[in-house]
NULUM-83459 format. One record per residue: residue in three letters; residue number from 1; chain; y, x, z of N, C-alpha, C, O in turn. Coordinates in nm, 4 decimals, always signed. Layout:
N
+------+-----+-----+----------+----------+----------+----------+----------+----------+----------+----------+----------+----------+----------+----------+
| type | seq | mol |      nyy |      nxx |      nzz |     cayy |     caxx |     cazz |      cyy |      cxx |      czz |      oyy |      oxx |      ozz |
+------+-----+-----+----------+----------+----------+----------+----------+----------+----------+----------+----------+----------+----------+----------+
|  Ala | NUM |   A |        Y |        X |        Z |        Y |        X |        Z |        Y |        X |        Z |        Y |        X |        Z |
...
+------+-----+-----+----------+----------+----------+----------+----------+----------+----------+----------+----------+----------+----------+----------+
***
This chain:
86
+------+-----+-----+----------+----------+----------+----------+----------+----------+----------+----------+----------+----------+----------+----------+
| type | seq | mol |      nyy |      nxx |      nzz |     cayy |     caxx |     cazz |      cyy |      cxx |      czz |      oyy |      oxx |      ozz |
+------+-----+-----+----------+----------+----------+----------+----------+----------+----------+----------+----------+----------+----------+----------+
|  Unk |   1 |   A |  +0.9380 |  -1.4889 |  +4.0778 |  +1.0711 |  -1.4808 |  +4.0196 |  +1.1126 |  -1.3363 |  +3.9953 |  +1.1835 |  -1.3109 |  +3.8979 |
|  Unk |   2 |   A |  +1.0635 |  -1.2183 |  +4.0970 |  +1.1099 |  -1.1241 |  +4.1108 |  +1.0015 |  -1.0390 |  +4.0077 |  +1.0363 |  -0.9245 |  +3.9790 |
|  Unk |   3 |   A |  +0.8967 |  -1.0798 |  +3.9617 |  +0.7998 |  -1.0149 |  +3.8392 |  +0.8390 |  -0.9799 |  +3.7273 |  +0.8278 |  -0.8702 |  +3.6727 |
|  Unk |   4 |   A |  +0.9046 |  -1.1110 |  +3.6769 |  +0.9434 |  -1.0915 |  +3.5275 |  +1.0846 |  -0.9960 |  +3.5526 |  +1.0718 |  -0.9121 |  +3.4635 |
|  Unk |   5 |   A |  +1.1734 |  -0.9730 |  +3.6031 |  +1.2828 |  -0.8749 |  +3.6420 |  +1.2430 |  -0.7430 |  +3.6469 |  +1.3065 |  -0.6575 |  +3.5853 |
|  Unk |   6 |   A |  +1.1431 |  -0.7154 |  +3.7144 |  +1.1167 |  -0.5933 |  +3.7395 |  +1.0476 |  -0.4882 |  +3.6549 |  +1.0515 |  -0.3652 |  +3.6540 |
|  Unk |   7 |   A |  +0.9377 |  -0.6442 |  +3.5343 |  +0.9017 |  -0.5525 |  +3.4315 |  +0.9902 |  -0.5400 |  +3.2920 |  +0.9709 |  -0.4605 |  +3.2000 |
|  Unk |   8 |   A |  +1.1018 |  -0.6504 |  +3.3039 |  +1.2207 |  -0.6355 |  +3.2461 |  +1.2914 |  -0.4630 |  +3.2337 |  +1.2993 |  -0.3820 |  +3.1414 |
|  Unk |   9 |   A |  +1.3307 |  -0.4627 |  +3.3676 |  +1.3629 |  -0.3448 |  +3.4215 |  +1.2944 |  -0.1922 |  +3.3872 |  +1.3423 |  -0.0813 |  +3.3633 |
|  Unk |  10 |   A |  +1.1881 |  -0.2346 |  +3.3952 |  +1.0739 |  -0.0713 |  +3.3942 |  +1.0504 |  -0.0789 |  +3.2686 |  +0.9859 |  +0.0221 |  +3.2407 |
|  Unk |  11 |   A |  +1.0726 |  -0.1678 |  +3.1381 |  +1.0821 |  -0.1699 |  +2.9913 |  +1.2195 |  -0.1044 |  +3.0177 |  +1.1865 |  -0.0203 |  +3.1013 |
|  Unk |  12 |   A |  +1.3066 |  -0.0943 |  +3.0061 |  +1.4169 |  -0.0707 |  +3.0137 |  +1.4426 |  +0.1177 |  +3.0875 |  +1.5248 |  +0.1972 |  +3.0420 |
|  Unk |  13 |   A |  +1.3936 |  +0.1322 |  +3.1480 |  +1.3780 |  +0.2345 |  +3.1522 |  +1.2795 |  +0.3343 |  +3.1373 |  +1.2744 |  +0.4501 |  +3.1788 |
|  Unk |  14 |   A |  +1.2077 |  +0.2711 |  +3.0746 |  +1.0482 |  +0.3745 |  +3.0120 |  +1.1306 |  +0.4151 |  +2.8745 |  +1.1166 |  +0.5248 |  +2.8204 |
|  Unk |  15 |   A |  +1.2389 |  +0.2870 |  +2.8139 |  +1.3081 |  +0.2938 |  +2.6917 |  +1.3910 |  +0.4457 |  +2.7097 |  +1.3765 |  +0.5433 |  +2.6360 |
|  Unk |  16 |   A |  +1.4603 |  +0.4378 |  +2.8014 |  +1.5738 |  +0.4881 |  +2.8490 |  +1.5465 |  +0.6752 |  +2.8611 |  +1.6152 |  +0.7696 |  +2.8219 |
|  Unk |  17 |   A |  +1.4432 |  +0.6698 |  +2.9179 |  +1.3583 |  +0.7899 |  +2.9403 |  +1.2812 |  +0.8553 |  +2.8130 |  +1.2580 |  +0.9730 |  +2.7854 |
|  Unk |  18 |   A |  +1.2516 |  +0.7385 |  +2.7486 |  +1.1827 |  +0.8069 |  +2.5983 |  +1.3125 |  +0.8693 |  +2.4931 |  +1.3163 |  +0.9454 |  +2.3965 |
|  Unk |  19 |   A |  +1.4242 |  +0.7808 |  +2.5816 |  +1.5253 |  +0.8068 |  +2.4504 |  +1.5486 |  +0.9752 |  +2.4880 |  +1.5537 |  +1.0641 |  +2.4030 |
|  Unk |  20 |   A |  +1.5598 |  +0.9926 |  +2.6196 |  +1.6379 |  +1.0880 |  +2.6597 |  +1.5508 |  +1.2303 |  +2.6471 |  +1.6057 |  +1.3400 |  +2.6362 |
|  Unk |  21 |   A |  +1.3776 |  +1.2064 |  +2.6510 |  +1.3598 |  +1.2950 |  +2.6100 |  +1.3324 |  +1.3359 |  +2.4536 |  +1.3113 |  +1.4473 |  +2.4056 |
|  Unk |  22 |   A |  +1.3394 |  +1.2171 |  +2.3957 |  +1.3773 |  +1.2634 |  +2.2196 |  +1.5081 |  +1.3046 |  +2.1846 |  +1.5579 |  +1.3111 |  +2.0722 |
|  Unk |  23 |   A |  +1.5459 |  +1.3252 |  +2.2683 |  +1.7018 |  +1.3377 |  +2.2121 |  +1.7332 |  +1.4772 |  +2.1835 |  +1.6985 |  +1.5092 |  +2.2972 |
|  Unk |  24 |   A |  +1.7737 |  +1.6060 |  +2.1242 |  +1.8014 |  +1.6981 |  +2.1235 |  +1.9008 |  +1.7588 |  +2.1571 |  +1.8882 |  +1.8658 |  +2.2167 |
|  Unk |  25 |   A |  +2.0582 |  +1.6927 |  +2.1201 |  +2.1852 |  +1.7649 |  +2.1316 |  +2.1783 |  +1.7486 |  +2.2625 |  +2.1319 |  +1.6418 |  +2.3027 |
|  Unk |  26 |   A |  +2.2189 |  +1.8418 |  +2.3524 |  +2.2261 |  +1.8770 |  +2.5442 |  +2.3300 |  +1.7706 |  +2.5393 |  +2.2901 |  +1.6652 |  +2.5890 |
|  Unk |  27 |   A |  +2.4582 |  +1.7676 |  +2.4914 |  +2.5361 |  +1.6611 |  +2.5095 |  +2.5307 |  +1.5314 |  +2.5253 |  +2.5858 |  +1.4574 |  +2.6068 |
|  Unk |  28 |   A |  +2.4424 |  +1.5073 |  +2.4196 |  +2.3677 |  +1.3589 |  +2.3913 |  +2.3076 |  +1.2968 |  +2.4922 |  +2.3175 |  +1.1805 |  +2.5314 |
|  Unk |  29 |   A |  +2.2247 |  +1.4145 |  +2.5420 |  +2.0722 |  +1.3637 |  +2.6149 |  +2.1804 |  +1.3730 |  +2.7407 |  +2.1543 |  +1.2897 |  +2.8274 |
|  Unk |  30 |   A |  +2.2776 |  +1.4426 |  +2.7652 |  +2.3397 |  +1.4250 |  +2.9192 |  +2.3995 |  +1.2901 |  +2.9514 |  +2.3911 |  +1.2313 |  +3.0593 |
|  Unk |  31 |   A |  +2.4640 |  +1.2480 |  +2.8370 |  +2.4449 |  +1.0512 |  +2.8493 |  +2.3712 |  +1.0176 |  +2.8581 |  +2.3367 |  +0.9613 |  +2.9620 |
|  Unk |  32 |   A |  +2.2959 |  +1.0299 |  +2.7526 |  +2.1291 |  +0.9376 |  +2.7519 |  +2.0823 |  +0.9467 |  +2.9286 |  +2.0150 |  +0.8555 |  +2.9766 |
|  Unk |  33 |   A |  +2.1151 |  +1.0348 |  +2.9917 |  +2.0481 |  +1.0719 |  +3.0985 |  +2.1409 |  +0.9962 |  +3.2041 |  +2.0987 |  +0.9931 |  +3.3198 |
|  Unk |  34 |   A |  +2.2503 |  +0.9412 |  +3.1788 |  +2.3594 |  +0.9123 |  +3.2420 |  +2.3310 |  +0.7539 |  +3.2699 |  +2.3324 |  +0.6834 |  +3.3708 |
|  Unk |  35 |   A |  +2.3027 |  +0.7310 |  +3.1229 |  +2.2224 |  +0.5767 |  +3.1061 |  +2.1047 |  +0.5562 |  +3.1714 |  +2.0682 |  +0.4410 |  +3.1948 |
|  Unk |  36 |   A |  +2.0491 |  +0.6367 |  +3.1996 |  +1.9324 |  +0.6336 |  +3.2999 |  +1.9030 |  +0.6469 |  +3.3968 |  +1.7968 |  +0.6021 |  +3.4400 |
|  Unk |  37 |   A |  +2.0069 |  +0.7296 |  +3.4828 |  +2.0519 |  +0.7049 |  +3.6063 |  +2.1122 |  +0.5224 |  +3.6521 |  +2.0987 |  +0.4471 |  +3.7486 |
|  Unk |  38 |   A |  +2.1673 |  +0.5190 |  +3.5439 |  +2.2287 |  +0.3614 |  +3.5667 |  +2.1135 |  +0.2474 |  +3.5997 |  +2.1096 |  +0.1688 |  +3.6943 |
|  Unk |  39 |   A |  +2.0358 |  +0.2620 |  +3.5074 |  +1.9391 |  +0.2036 |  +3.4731 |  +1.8123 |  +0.2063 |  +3.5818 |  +1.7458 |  +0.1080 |  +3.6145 |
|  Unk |  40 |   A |  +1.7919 |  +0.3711 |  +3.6395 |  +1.7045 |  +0.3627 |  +3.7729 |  +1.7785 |  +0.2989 |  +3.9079 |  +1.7334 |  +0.2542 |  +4.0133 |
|  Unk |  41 |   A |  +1.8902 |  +0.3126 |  +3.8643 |  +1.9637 |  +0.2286 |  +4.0301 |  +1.9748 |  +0.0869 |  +4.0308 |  +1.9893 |  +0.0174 |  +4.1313 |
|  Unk |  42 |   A |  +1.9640 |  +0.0317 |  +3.8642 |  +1.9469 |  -0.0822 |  +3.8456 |  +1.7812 |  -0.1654 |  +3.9381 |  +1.7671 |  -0.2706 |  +4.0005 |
|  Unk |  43 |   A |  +1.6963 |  -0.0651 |  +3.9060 |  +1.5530 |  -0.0895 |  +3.9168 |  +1.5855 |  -0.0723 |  +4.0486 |  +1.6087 |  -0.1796 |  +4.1044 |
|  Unk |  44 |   A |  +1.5935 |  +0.0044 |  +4.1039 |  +1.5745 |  +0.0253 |  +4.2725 |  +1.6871 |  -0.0766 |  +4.3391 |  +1.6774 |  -0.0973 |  +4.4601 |
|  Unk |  45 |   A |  +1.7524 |  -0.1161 |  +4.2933 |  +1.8303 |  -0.2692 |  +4.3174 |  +1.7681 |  -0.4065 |  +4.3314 |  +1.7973 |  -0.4848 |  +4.4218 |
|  Unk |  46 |   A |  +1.6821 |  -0.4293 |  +4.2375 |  +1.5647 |  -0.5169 |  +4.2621 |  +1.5086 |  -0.5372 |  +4.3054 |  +1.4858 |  -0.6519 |  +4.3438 |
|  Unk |  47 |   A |  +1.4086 |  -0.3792 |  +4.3449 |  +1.3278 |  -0.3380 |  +4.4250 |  +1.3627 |  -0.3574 |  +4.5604 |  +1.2655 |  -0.3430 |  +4.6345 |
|  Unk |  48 |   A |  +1.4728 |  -0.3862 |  +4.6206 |  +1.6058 |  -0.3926 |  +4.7155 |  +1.5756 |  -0.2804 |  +4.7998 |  +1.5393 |  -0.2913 |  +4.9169 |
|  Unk |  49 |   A |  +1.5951 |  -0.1468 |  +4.7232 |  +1.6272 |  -0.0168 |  +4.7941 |  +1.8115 |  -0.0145 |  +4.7289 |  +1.8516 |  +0.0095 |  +4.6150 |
|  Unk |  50 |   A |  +1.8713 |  -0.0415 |  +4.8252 |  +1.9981 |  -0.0757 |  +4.7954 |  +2.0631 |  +0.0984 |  +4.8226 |  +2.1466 |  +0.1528 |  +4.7504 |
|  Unk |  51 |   A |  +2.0034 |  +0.1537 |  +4.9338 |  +2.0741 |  +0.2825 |  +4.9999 |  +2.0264 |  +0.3954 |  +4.8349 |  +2.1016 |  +0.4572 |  +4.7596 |
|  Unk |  52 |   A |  +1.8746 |  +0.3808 |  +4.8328 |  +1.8345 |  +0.4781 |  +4.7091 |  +1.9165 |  +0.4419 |  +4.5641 |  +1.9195 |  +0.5238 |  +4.4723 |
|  Unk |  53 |   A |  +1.9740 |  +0.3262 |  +4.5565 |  +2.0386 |  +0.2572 |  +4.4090 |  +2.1723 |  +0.3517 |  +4.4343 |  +2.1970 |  +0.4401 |  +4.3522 |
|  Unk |  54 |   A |  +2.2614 |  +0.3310 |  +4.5537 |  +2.3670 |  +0.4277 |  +4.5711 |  +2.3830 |  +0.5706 |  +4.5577 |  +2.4645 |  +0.6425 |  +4.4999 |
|  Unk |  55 |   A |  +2.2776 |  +0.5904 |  +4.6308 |  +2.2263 |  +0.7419 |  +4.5620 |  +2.1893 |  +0.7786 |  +4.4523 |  +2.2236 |  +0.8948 |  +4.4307 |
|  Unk |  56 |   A |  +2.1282 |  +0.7274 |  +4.3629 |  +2.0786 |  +0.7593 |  +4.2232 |  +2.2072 |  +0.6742 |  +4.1462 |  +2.1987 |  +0.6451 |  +4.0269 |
|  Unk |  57 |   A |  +2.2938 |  +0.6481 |  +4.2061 |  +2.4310 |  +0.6008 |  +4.1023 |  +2.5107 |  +0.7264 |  +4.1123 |  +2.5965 |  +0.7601 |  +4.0307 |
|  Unk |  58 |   A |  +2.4726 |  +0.7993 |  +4.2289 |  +2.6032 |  +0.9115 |  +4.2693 |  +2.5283 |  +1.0410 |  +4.2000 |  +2.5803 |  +1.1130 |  +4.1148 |
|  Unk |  59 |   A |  +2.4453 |  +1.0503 |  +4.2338 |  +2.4035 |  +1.1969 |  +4.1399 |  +2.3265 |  +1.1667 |  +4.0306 |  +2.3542 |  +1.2462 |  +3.9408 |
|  Unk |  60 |   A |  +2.2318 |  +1.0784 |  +3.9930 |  +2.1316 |  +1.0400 |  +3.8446 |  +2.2738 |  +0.9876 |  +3.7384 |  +2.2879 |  +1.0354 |  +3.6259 |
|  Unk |  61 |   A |  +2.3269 |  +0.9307 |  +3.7704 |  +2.4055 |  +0.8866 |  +3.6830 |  +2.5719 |  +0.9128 |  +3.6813 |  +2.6580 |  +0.8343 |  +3.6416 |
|  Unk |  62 |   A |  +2.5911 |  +1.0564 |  +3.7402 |  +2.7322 |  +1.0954 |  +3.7874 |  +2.7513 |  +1.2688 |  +3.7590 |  +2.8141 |  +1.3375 |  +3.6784 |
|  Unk |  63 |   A |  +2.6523 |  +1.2955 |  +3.8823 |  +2.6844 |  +1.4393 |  +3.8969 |  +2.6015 |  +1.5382 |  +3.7829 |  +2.6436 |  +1.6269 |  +3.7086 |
|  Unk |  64 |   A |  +2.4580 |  +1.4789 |  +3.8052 |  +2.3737 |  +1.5844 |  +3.6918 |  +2.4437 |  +1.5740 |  +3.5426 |  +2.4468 |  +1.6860 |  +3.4915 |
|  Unk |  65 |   A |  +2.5055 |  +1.4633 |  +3.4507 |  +2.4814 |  +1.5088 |  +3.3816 |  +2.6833 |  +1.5384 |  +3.3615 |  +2.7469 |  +1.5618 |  +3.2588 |
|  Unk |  66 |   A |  +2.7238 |  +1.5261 |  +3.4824 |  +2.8782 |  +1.6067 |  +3.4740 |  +2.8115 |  +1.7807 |  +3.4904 |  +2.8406 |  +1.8713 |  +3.4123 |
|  Unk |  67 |   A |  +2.7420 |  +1.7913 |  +3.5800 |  +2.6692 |  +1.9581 |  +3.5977 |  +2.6067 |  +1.9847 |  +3.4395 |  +2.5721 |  +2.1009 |  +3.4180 |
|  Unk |  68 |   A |  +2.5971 |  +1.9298 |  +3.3770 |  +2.4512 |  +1.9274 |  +3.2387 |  +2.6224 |  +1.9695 |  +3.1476 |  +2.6700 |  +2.0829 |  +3.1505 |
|  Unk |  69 |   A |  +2.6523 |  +1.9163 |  +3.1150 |  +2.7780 |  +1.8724 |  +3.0447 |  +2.8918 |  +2.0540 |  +3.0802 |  +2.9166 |  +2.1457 |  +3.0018 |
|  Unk |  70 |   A |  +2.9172 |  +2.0423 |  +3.1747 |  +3.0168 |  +2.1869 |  +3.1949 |  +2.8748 |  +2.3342 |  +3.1935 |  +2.9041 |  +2.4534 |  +3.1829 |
|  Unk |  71 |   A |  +2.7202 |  +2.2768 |  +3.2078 |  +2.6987 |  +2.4285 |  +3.1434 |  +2.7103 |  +2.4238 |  +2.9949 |  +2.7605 |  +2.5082 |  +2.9208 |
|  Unk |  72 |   A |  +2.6690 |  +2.3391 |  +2.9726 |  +2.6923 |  +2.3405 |  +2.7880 |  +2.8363 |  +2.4363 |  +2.7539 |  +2.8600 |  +2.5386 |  +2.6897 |
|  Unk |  73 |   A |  +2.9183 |  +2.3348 |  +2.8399 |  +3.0742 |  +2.4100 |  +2.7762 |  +3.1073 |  +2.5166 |  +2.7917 |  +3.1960 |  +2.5783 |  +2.7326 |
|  Unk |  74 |   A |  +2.9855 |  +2.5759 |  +2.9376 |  +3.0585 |  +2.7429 |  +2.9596 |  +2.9261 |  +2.8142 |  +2.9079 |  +2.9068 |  +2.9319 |  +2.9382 |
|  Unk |  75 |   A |  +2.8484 |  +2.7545 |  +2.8416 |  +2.7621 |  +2.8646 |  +2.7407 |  +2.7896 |  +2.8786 |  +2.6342 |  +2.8076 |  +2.9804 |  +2.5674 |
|  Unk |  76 |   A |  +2.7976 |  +2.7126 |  +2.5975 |  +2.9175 |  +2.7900 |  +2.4310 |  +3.0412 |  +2.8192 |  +2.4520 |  +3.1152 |  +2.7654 |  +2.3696 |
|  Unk |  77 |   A |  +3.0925 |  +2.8811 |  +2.5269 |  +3.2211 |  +2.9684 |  +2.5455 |  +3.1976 |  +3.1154 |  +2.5139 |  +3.2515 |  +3.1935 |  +2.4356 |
|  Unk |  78 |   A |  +3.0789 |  +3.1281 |  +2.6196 |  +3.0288 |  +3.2982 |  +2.5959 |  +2.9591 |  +3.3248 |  +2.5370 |  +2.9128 |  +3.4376 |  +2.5536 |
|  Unk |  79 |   A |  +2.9001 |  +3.2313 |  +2.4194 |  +2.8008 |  +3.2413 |  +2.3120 |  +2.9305 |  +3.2718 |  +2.1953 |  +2.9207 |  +3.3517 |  +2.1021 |
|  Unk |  80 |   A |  +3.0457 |  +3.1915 |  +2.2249 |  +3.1449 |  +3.2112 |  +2.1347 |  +3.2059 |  +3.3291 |  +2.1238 |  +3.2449 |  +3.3745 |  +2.0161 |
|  Unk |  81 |   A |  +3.2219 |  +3.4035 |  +2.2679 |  +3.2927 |  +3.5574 |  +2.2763 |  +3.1710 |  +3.6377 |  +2.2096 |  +3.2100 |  +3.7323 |  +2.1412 |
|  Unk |  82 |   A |  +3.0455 |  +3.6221 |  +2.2142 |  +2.9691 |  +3.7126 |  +2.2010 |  +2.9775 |  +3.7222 |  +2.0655 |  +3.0203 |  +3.8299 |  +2.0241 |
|  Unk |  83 |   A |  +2.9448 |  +3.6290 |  +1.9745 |  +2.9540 |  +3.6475 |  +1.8342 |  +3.0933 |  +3.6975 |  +1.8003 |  +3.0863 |  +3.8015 |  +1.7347 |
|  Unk |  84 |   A |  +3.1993 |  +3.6632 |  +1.8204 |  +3.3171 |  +3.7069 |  +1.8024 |  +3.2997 |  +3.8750 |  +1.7391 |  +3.3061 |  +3.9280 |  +1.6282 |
|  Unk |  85 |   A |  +3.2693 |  +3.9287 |  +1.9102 |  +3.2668 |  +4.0901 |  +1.8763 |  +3.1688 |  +4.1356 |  +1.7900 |  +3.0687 |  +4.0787 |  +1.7464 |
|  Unk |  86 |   A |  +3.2273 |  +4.2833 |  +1.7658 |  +3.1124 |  +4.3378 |  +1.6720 |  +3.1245 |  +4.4897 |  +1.7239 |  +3.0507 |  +4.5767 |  +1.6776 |
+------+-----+-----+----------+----------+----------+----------+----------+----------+----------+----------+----------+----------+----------+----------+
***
């Protein structure tokens, strides 16, 4: 019962993972990556690593790509001052 779920699952995130590394815009791929955190806690839910699903909900699909997301915003800030001057 628990077979067909799991390769359900690992389609689902082989998907998830291909997307994220085709993806280019940093913004983009920090969802895409967000979705994949979701998606590995999904799998390790099955797997019934319930403690590792909580964990990879709190930082795979929370913190990295809130951390991914504010460097973007404070590099194009000072990419923005820099061109500015002359």
């Amino acid at each position: 019962m628990a077979e067909p779920l799991i390769a359900v699952v690992l389609v689902l995130v082989a998907g998830t993972a291909t997307a994220a590394v085709l993806t280019r815009d940093p913004v983009r791929q920090a969802l895409v990556l967000s979705v994949l955190g979701v998606d590995l806690a999904v799998l390790f839910t099955v797997l019934q690593a319930p403690d590792v699903a909580l964990s990879q909900l709190a930082v795979g699909s929370a913190l990295t790509p809130l951390l991914i997301m504010l460097t973007v915003r404070t590099v194009g800030r000072k990419s923005g001052r820099k061109s500015g001057r002359k």
